[in-house]
Biopython code that builds the backbone (N, CA, C, O; Angstrom):
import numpy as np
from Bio.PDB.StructureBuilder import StructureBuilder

atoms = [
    (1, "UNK", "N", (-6.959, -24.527, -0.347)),
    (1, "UNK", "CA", (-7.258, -23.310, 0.413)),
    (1, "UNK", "C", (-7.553, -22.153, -0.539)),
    (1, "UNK", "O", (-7.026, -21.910, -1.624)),
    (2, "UNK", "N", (-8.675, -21.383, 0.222)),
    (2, "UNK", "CA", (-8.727, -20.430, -0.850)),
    (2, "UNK", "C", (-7.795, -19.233, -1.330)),
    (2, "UNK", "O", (-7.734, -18.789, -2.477)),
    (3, "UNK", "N", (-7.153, -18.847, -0.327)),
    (3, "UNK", "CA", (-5.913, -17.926, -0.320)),
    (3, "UNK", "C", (-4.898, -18.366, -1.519)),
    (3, "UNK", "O", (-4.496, -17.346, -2.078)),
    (4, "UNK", "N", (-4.487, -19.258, -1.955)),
    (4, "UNK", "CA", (-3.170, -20.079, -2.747)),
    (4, "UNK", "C", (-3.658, -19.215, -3.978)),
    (4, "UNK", "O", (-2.920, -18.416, -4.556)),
    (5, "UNK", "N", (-4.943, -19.447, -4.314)),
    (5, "UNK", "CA", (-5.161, -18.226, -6.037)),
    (5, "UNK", "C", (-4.759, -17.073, -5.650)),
    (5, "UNK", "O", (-4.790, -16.145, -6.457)),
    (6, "UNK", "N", (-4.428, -16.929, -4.714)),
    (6, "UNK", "CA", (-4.299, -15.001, -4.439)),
    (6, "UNK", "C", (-2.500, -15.278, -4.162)),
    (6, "UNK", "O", (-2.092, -14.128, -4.002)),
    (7, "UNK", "N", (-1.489, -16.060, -4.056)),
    (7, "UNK", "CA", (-0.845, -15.913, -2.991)),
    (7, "UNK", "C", (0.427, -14.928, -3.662)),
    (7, "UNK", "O", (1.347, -14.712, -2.873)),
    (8, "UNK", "N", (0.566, -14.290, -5.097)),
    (8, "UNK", "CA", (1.285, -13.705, -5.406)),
    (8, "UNK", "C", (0.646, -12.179, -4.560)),
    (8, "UNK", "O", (1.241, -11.448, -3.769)),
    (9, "UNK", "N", (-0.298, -12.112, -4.915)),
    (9, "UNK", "CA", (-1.290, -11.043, -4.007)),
    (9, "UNK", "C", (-0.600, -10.603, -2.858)),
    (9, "UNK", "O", (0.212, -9.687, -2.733)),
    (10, "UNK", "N", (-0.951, -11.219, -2.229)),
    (10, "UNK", "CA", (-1.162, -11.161, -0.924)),
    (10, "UNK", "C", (0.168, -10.804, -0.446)),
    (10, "UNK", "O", (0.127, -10.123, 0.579)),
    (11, "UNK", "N", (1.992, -11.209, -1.131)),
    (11, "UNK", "CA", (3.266, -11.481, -1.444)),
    (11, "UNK", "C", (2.966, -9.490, -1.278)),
    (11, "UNK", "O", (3.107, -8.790, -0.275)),
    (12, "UNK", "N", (2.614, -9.168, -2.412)),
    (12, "UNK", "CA", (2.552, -8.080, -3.035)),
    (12, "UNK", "C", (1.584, -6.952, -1.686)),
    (12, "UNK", "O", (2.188, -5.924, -1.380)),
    (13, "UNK", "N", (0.661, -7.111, -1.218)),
    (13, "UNK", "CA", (0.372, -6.426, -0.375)),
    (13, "UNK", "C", (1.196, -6.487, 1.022)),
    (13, "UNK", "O", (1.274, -5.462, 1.699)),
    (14, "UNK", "N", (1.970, -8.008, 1.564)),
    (14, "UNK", "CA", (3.065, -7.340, 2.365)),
    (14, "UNK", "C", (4.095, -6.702, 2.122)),
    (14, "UNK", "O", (4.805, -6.094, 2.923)),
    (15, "UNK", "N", (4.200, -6.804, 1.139)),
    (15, "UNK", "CA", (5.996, -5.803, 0.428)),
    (15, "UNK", "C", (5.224, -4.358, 0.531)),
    (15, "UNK", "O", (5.843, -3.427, 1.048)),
    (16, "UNK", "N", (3.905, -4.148, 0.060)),
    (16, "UNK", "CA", (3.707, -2.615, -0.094)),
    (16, "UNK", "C", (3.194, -2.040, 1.111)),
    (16, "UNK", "O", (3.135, -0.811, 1.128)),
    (17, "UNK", "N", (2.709, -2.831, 2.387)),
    (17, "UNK", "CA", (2.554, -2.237, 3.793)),
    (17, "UNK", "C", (4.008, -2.297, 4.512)),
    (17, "UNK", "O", (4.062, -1.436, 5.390)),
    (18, "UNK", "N", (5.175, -3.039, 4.406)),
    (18, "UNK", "CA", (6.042, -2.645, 4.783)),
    (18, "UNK", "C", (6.992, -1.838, 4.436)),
    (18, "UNK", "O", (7.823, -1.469, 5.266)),
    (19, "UNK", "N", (7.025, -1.392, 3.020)),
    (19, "UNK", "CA", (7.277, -0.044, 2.531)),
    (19, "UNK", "C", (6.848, 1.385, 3.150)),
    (19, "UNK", "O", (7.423, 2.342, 3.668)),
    (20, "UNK", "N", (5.287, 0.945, 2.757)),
    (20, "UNK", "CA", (4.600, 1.821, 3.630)),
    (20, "UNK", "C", (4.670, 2.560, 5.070)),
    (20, "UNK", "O", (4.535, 3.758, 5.315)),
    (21, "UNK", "N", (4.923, 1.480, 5.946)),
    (21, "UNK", "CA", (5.379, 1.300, 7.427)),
    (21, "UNK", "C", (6.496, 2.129, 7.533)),
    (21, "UNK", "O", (6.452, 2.945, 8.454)),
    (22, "UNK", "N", (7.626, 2.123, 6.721)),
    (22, "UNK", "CA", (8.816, 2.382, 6.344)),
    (22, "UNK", "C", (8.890, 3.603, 6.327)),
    (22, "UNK", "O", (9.665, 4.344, 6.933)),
    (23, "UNK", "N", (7.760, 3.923, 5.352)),
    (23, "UNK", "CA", (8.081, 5.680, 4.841)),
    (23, "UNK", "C", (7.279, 6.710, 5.818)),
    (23, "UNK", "O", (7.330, 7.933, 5.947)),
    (24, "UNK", "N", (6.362, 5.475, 6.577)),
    (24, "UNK", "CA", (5.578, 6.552, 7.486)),
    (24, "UNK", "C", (6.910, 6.868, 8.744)),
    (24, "UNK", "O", (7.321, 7.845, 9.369)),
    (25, "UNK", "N", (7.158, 5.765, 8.665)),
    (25, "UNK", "CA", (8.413, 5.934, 10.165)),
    (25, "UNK", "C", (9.440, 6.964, 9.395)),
    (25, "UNK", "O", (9.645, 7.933, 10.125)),
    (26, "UNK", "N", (9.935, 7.027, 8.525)),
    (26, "UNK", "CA", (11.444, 7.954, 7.916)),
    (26, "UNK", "C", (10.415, 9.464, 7.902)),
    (26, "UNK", "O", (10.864, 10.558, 8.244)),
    (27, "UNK", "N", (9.237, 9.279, 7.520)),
    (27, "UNK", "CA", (8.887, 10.633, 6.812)),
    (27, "UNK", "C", (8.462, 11.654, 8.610)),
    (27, "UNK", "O", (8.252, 12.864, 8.690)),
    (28, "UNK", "N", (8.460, 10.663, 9.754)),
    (28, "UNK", "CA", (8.016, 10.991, 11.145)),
    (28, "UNK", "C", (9.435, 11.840, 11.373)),
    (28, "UNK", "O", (9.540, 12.695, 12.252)),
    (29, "UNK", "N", (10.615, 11.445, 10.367)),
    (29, "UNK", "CA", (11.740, 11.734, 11.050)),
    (29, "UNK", "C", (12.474, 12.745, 10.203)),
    (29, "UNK", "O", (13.682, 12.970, 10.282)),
    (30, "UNK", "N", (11.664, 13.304, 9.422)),
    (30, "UNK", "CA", (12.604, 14.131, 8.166)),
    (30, "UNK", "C", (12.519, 15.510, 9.218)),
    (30, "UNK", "O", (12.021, 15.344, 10.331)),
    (31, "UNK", "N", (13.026, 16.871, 8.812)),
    (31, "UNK", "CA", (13.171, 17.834, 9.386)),
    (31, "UNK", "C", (12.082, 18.655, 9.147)),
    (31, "UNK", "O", (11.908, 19.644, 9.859)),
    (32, "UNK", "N", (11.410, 18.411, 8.343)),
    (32, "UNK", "CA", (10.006, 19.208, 8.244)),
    (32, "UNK", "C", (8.752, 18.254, 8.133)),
    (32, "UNK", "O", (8.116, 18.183, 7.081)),
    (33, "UNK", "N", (8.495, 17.691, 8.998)),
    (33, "UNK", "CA", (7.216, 16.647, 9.336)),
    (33, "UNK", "C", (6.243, 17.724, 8.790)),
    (33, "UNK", "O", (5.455, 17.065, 8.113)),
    (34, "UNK", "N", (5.908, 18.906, 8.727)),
    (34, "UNK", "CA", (4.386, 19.558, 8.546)),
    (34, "UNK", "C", (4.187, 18.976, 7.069)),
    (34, "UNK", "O", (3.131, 18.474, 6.685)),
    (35, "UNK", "N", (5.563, 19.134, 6.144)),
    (35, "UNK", "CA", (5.607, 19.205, 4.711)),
    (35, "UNK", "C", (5.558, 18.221, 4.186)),
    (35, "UNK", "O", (5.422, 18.199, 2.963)),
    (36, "UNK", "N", (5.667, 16.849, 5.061)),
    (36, "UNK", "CA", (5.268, 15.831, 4.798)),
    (36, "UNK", "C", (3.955, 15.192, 5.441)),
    (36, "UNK", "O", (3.728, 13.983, 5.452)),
    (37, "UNK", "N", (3.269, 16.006, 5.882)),
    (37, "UNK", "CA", (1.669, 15.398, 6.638)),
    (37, "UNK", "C", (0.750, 14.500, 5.705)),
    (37, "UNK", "O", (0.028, 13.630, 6.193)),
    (38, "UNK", "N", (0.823, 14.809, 4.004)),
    (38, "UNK", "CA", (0.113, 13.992, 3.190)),
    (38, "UNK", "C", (0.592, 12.803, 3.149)),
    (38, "UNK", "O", (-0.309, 11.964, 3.155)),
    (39, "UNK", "N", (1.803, 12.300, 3.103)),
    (39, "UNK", "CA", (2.622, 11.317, 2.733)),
    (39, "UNK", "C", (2.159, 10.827, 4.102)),
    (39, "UNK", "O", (1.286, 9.986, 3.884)),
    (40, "UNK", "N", (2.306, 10.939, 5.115)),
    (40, "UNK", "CA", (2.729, 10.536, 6.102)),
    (40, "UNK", "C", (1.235, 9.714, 6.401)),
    (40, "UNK", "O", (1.294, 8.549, 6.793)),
    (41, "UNK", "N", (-0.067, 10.361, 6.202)),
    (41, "UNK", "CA", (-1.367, 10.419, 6.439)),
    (41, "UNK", "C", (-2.032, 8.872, 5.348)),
    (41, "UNK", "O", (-2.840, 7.975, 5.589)),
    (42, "UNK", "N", (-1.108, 9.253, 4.042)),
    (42, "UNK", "CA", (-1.670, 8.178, 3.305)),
    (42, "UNK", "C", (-0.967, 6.747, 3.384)),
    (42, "UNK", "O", (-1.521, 5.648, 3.390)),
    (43, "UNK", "N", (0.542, 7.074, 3.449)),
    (43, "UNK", "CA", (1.368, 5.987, 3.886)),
    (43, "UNK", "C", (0.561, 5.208, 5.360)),
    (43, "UNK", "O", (0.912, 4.030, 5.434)),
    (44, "UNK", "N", (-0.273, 5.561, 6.339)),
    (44, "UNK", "CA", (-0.670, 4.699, 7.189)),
    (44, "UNK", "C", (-2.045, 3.765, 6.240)),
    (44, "UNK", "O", (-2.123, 2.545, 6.101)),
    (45, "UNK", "N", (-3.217, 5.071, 5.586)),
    (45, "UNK", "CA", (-4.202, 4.248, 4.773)),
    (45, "UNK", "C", (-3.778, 3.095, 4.364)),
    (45, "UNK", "O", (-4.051, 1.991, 4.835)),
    (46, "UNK", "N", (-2.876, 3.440, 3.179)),
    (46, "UNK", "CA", (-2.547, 2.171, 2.256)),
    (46, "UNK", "C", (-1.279, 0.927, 3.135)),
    (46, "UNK", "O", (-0.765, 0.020, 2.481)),
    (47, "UNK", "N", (-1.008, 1.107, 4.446)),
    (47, "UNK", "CA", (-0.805, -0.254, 4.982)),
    (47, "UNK", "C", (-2.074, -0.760, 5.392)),
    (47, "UNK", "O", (-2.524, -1.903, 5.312)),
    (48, "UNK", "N", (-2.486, 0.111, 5.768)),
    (48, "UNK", "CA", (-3.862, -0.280, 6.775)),
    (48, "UNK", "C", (-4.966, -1.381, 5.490)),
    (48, "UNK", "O", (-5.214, -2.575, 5.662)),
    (49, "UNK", "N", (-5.397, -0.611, 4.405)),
    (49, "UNK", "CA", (-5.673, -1.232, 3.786)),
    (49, "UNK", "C", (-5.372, -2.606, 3.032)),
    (49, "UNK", "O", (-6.133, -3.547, 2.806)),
    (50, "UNK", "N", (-3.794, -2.398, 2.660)),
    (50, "UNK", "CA", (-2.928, -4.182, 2.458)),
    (50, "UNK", "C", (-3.297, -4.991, 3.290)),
    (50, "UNK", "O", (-3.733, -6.102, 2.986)),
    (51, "UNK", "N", (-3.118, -4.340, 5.081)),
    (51, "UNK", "CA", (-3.051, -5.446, 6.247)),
    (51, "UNK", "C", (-4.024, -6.113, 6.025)),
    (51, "UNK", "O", (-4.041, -7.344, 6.014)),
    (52, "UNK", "N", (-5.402, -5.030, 5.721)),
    (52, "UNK", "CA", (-6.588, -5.718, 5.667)),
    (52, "UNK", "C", (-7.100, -6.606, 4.748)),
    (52, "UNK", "O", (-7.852, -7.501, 5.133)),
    (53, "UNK", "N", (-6.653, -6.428, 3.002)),
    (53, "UNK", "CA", (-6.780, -7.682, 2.063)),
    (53, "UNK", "C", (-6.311, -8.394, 2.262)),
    (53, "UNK", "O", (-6.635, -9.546, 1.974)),
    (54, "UNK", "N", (-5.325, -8.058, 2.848)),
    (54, "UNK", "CA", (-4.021, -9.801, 2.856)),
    (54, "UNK", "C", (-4.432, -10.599, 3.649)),
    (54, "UNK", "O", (-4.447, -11.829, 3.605)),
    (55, "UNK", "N", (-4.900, -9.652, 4.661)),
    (55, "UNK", "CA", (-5.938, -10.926, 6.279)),
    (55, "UNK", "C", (-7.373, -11.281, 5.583)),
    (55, "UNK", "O", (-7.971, -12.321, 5.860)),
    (56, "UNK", "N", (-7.888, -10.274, 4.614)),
    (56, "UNK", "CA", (-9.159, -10.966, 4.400)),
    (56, "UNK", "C", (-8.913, -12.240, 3.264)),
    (56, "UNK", "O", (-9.639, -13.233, 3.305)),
    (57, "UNK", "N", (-7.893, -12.112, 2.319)),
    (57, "UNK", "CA", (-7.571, -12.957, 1.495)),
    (57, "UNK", "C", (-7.510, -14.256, 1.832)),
    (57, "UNK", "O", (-7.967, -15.272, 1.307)),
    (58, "UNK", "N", (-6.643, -13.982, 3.141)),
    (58, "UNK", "CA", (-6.052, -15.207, 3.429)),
    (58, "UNK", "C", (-7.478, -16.280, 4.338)),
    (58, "UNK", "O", (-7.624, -17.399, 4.829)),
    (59, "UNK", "N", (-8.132, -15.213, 4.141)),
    (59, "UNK", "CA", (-9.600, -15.835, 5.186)),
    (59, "UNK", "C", (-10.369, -16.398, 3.931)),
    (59, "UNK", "O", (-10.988, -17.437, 4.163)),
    (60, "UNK", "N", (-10.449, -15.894, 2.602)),
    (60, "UNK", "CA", (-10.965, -16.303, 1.687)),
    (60, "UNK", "C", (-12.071, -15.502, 1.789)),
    (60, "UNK", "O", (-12.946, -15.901, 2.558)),
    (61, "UNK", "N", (-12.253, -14.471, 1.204)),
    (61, "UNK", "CA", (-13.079, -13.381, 1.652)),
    (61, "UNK", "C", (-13.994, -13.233, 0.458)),
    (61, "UNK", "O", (-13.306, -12.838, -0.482)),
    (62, "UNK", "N", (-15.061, -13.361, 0.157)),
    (62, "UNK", "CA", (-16.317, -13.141, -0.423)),
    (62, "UNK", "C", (-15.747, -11.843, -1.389)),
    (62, "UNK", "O", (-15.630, -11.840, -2.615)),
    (63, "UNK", "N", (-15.487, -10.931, -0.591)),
    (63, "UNK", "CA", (-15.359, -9.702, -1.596)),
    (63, "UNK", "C", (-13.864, -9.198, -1.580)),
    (63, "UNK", "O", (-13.375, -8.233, -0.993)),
    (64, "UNK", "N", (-13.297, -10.127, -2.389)),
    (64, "UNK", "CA", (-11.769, -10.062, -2.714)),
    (64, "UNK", "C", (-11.966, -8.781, -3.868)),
    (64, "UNK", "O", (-11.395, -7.738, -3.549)),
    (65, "UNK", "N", (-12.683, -8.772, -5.110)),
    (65, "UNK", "CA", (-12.518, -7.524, -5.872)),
    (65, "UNK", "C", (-13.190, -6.486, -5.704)),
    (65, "UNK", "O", (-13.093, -5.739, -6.677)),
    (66, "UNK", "N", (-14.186, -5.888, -4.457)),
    (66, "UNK", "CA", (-14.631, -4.808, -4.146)),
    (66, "UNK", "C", (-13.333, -4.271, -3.106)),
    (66, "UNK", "O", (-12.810, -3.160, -3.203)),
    (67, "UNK", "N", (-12.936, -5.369, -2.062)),
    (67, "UNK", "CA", (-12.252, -4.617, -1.609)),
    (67, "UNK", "C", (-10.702, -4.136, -1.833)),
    (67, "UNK", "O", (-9.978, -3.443, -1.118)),
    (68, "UNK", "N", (-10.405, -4.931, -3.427)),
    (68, "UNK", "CA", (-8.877, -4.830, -4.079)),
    (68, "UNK", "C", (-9.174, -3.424, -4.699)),
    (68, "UNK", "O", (-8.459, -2.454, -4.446)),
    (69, "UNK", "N", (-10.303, -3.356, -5.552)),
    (69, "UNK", "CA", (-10.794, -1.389, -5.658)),
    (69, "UNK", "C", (-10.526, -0.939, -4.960)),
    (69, "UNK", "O", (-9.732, -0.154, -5.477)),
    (70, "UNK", "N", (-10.537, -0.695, -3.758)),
    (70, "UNK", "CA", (-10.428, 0.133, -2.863)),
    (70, "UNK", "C", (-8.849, 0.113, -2.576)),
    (70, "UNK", "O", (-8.361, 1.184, -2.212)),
    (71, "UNK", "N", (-8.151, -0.801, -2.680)),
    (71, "UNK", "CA", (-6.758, -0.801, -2.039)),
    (71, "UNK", "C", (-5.907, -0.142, -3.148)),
    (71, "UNK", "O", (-4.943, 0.600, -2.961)),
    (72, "UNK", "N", (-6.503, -0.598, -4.517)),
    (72, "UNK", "CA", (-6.205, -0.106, -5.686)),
    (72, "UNK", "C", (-5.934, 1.408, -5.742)),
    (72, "UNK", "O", (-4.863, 1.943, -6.026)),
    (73, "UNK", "N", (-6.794, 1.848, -5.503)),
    (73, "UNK", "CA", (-7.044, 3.644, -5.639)),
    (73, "UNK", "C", (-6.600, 4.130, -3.753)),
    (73, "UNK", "O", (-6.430, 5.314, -3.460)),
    (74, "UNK", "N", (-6.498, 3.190, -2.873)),
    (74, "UNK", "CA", (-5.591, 4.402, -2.129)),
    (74, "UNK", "C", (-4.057, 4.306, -2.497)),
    (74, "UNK", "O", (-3.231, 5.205, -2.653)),
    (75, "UNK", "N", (-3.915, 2.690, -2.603)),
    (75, "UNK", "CA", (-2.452, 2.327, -3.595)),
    (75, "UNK", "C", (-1.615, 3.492, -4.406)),
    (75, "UNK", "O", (-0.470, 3.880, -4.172)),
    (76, "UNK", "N", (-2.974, 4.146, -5.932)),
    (76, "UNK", "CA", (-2.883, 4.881, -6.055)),
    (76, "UNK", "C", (-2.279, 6.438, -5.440)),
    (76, "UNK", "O", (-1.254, 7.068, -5.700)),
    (77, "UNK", "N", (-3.141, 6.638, -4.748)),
    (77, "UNK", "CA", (-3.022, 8.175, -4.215)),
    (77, "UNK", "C", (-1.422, 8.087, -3.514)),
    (77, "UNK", "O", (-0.485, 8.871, -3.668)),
    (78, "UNK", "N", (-1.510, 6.614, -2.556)),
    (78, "UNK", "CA", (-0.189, 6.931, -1.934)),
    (78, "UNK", "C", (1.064, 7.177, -2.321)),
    (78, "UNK", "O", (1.916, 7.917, -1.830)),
    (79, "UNK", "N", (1.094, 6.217, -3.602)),
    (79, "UNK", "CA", (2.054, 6.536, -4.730)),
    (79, "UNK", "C", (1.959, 7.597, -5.654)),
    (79, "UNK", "O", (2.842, 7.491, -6.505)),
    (80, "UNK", "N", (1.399, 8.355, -5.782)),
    (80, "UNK", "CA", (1.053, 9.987, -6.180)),
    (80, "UNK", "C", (1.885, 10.776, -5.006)),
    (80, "UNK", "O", (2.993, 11.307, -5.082)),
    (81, "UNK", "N", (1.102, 10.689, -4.041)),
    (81, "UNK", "CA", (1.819, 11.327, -3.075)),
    (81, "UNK", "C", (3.432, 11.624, -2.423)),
    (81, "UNK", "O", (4.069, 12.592, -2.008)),
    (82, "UNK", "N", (3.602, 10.405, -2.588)),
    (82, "UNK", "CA", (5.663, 9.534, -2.538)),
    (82, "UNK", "C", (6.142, 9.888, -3.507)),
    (82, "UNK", "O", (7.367, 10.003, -3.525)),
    (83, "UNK", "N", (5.663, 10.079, -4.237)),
    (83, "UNK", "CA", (6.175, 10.472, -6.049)),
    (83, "UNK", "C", (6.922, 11.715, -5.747)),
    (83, "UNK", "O", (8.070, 12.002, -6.084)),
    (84, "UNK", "N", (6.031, 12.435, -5.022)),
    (84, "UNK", "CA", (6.665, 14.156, -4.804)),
    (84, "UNK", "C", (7.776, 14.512, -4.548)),
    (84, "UNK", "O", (8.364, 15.520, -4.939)),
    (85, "UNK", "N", (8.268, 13.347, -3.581)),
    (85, "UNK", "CA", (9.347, 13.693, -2.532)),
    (85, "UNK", "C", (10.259, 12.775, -2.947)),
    (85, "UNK", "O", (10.164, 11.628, -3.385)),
    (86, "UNK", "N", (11.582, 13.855, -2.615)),
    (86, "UNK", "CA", (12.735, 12.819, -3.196)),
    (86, "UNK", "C", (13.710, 12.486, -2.463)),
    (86, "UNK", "O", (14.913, 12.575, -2.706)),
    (87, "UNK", "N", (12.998, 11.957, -1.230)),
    (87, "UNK", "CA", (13.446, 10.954, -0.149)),
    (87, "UNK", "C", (13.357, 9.630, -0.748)),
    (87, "UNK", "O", (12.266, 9.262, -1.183)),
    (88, "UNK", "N", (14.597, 8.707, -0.838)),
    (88, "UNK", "CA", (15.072, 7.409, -1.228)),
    (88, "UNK", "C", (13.608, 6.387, -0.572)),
    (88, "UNK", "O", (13.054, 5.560, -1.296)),
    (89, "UNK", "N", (13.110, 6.682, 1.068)),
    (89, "UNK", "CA", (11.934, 6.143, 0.949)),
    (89, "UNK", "C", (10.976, 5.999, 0.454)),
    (89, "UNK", "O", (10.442, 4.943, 0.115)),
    (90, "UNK", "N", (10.470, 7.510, 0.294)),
    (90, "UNK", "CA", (9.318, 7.662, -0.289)),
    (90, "UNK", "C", (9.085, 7.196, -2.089)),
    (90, "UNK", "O", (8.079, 6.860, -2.713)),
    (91, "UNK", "N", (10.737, 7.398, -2.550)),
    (91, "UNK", "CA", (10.417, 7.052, -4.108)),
    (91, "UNK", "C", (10.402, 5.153, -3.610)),
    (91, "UNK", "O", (9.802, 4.394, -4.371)),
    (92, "UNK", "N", (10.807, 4.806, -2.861)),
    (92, "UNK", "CA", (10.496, 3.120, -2.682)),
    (92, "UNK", "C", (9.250, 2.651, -2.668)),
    (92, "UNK", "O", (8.715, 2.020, -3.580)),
    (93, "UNK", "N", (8.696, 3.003, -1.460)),
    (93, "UNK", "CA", (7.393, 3.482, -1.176)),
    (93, "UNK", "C", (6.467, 3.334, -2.605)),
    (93, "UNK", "O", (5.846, 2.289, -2.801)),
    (94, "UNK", "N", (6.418, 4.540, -3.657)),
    (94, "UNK", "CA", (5.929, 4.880, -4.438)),
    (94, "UNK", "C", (6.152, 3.853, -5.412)),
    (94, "UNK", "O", (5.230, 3.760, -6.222)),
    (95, "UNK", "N", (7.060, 3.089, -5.568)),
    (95, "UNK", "CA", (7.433, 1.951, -6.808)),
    (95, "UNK", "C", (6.363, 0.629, -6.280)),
    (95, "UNK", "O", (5.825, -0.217, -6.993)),
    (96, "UNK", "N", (6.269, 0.816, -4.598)),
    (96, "UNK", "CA", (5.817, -0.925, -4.035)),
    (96, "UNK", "C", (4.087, -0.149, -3.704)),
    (96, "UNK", "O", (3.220, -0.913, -3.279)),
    (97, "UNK", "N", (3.816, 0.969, -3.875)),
    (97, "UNK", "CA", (2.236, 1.297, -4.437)),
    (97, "UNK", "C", (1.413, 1.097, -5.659)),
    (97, "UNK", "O", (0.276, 0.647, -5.795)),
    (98, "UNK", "N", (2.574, 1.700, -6.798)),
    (98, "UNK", "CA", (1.956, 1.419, -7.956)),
    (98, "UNK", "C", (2.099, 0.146, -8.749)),
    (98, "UNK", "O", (1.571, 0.070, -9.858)),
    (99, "UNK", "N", (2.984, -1.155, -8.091)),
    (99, "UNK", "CA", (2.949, -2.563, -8.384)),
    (99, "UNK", "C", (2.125, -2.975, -7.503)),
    (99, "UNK", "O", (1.708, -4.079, -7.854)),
    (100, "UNK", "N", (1.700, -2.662, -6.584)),
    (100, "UNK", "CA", (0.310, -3.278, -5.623)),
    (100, "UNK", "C", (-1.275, -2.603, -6.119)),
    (100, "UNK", "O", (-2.419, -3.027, -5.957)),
    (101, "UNK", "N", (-0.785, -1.495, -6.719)),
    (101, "UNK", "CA", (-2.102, -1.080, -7.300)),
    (101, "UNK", "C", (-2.423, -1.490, -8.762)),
    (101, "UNK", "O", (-3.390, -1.239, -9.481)),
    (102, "UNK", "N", (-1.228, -2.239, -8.971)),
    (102, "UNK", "CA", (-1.595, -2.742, -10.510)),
    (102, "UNK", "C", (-1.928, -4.233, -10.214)),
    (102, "UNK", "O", (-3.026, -4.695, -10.524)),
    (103, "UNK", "N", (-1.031, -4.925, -9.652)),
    (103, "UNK", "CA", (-1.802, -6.151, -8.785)),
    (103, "UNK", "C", (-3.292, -6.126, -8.250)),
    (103, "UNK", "O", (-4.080, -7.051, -8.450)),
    (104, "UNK", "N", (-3.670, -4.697, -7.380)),
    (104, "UNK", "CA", (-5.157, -5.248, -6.798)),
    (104, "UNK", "C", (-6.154, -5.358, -8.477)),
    (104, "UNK", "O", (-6.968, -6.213, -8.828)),
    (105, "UNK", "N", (-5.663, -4.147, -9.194)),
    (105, "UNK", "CA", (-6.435, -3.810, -10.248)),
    (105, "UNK", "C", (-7.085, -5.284, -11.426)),
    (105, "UNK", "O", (-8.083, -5.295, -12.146)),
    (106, "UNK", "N", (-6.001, -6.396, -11.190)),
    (106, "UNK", "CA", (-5.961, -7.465, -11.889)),
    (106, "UNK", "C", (-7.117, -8.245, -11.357)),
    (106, "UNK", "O", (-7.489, -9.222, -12.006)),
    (107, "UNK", "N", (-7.639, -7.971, -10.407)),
    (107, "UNK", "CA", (-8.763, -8.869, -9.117)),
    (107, "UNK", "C", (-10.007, -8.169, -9.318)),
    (107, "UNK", "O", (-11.123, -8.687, -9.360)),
    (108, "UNK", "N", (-9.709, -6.887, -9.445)),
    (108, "UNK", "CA", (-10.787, -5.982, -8.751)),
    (108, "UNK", "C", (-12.114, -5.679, -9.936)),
    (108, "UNK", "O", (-13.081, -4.988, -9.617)),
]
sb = StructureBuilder()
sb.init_structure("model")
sb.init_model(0)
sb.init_chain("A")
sb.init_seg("    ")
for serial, (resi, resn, name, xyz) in enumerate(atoms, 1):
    if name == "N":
        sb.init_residue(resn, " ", resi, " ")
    sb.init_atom(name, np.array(xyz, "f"), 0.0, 1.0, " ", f" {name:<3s}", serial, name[0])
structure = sb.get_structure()
């Protein structure tokens, strides 16, 4: 199957959308939601984006390293963003972005 070369991958993009998932739900619940609108905004991108390599991976997808770039650099930003805040989620968050963005980077 074509997925099995990817399957540490793919390991790695569900750990960092359910992080993700995680920090969007805690950061919905902190006492100042306005001050967290970036976090909150990118934490949905970068699941959205995992959900989507990991399903295209697992389909065996033609453009596994155009679209690991892309997961790479919102990966990025989201973990920039989580970085800020020193909510126990968000620094989680931010650790399972920048090991998924160093993972897509290895493909891409």
């Amino acid at each position: 199957m074509a997925h099995e070369q990817h399957q540490q991958l793919i390991q790695t993009l569900h750990e960092c959308m359910e992080a993700c998932n995680h920090c969007y739900d805690a950061c919905l619940r902190e006492e100042d939601v306005s001050m967290m609108a970036d976090c909150i905004r990118l934490d949905r991108e970068c699941a959205d984006i995992c959900a989507f390599l990991e399903q295209a991976l697992m389909r065996g997808t033609l453009f596994a390293s155009d679209l690991a770039a892309v997961c790479a650099k919102i990966c990025e930003a989201c973990g920039n963003e989580c970085q800020k805040h020193d909510h126990e989620h968000c620094q989680k968050c931010a650790e399972a972005c920048f090991k998924c963005a160093e993972a897509c980077k290895e493909i891409a």
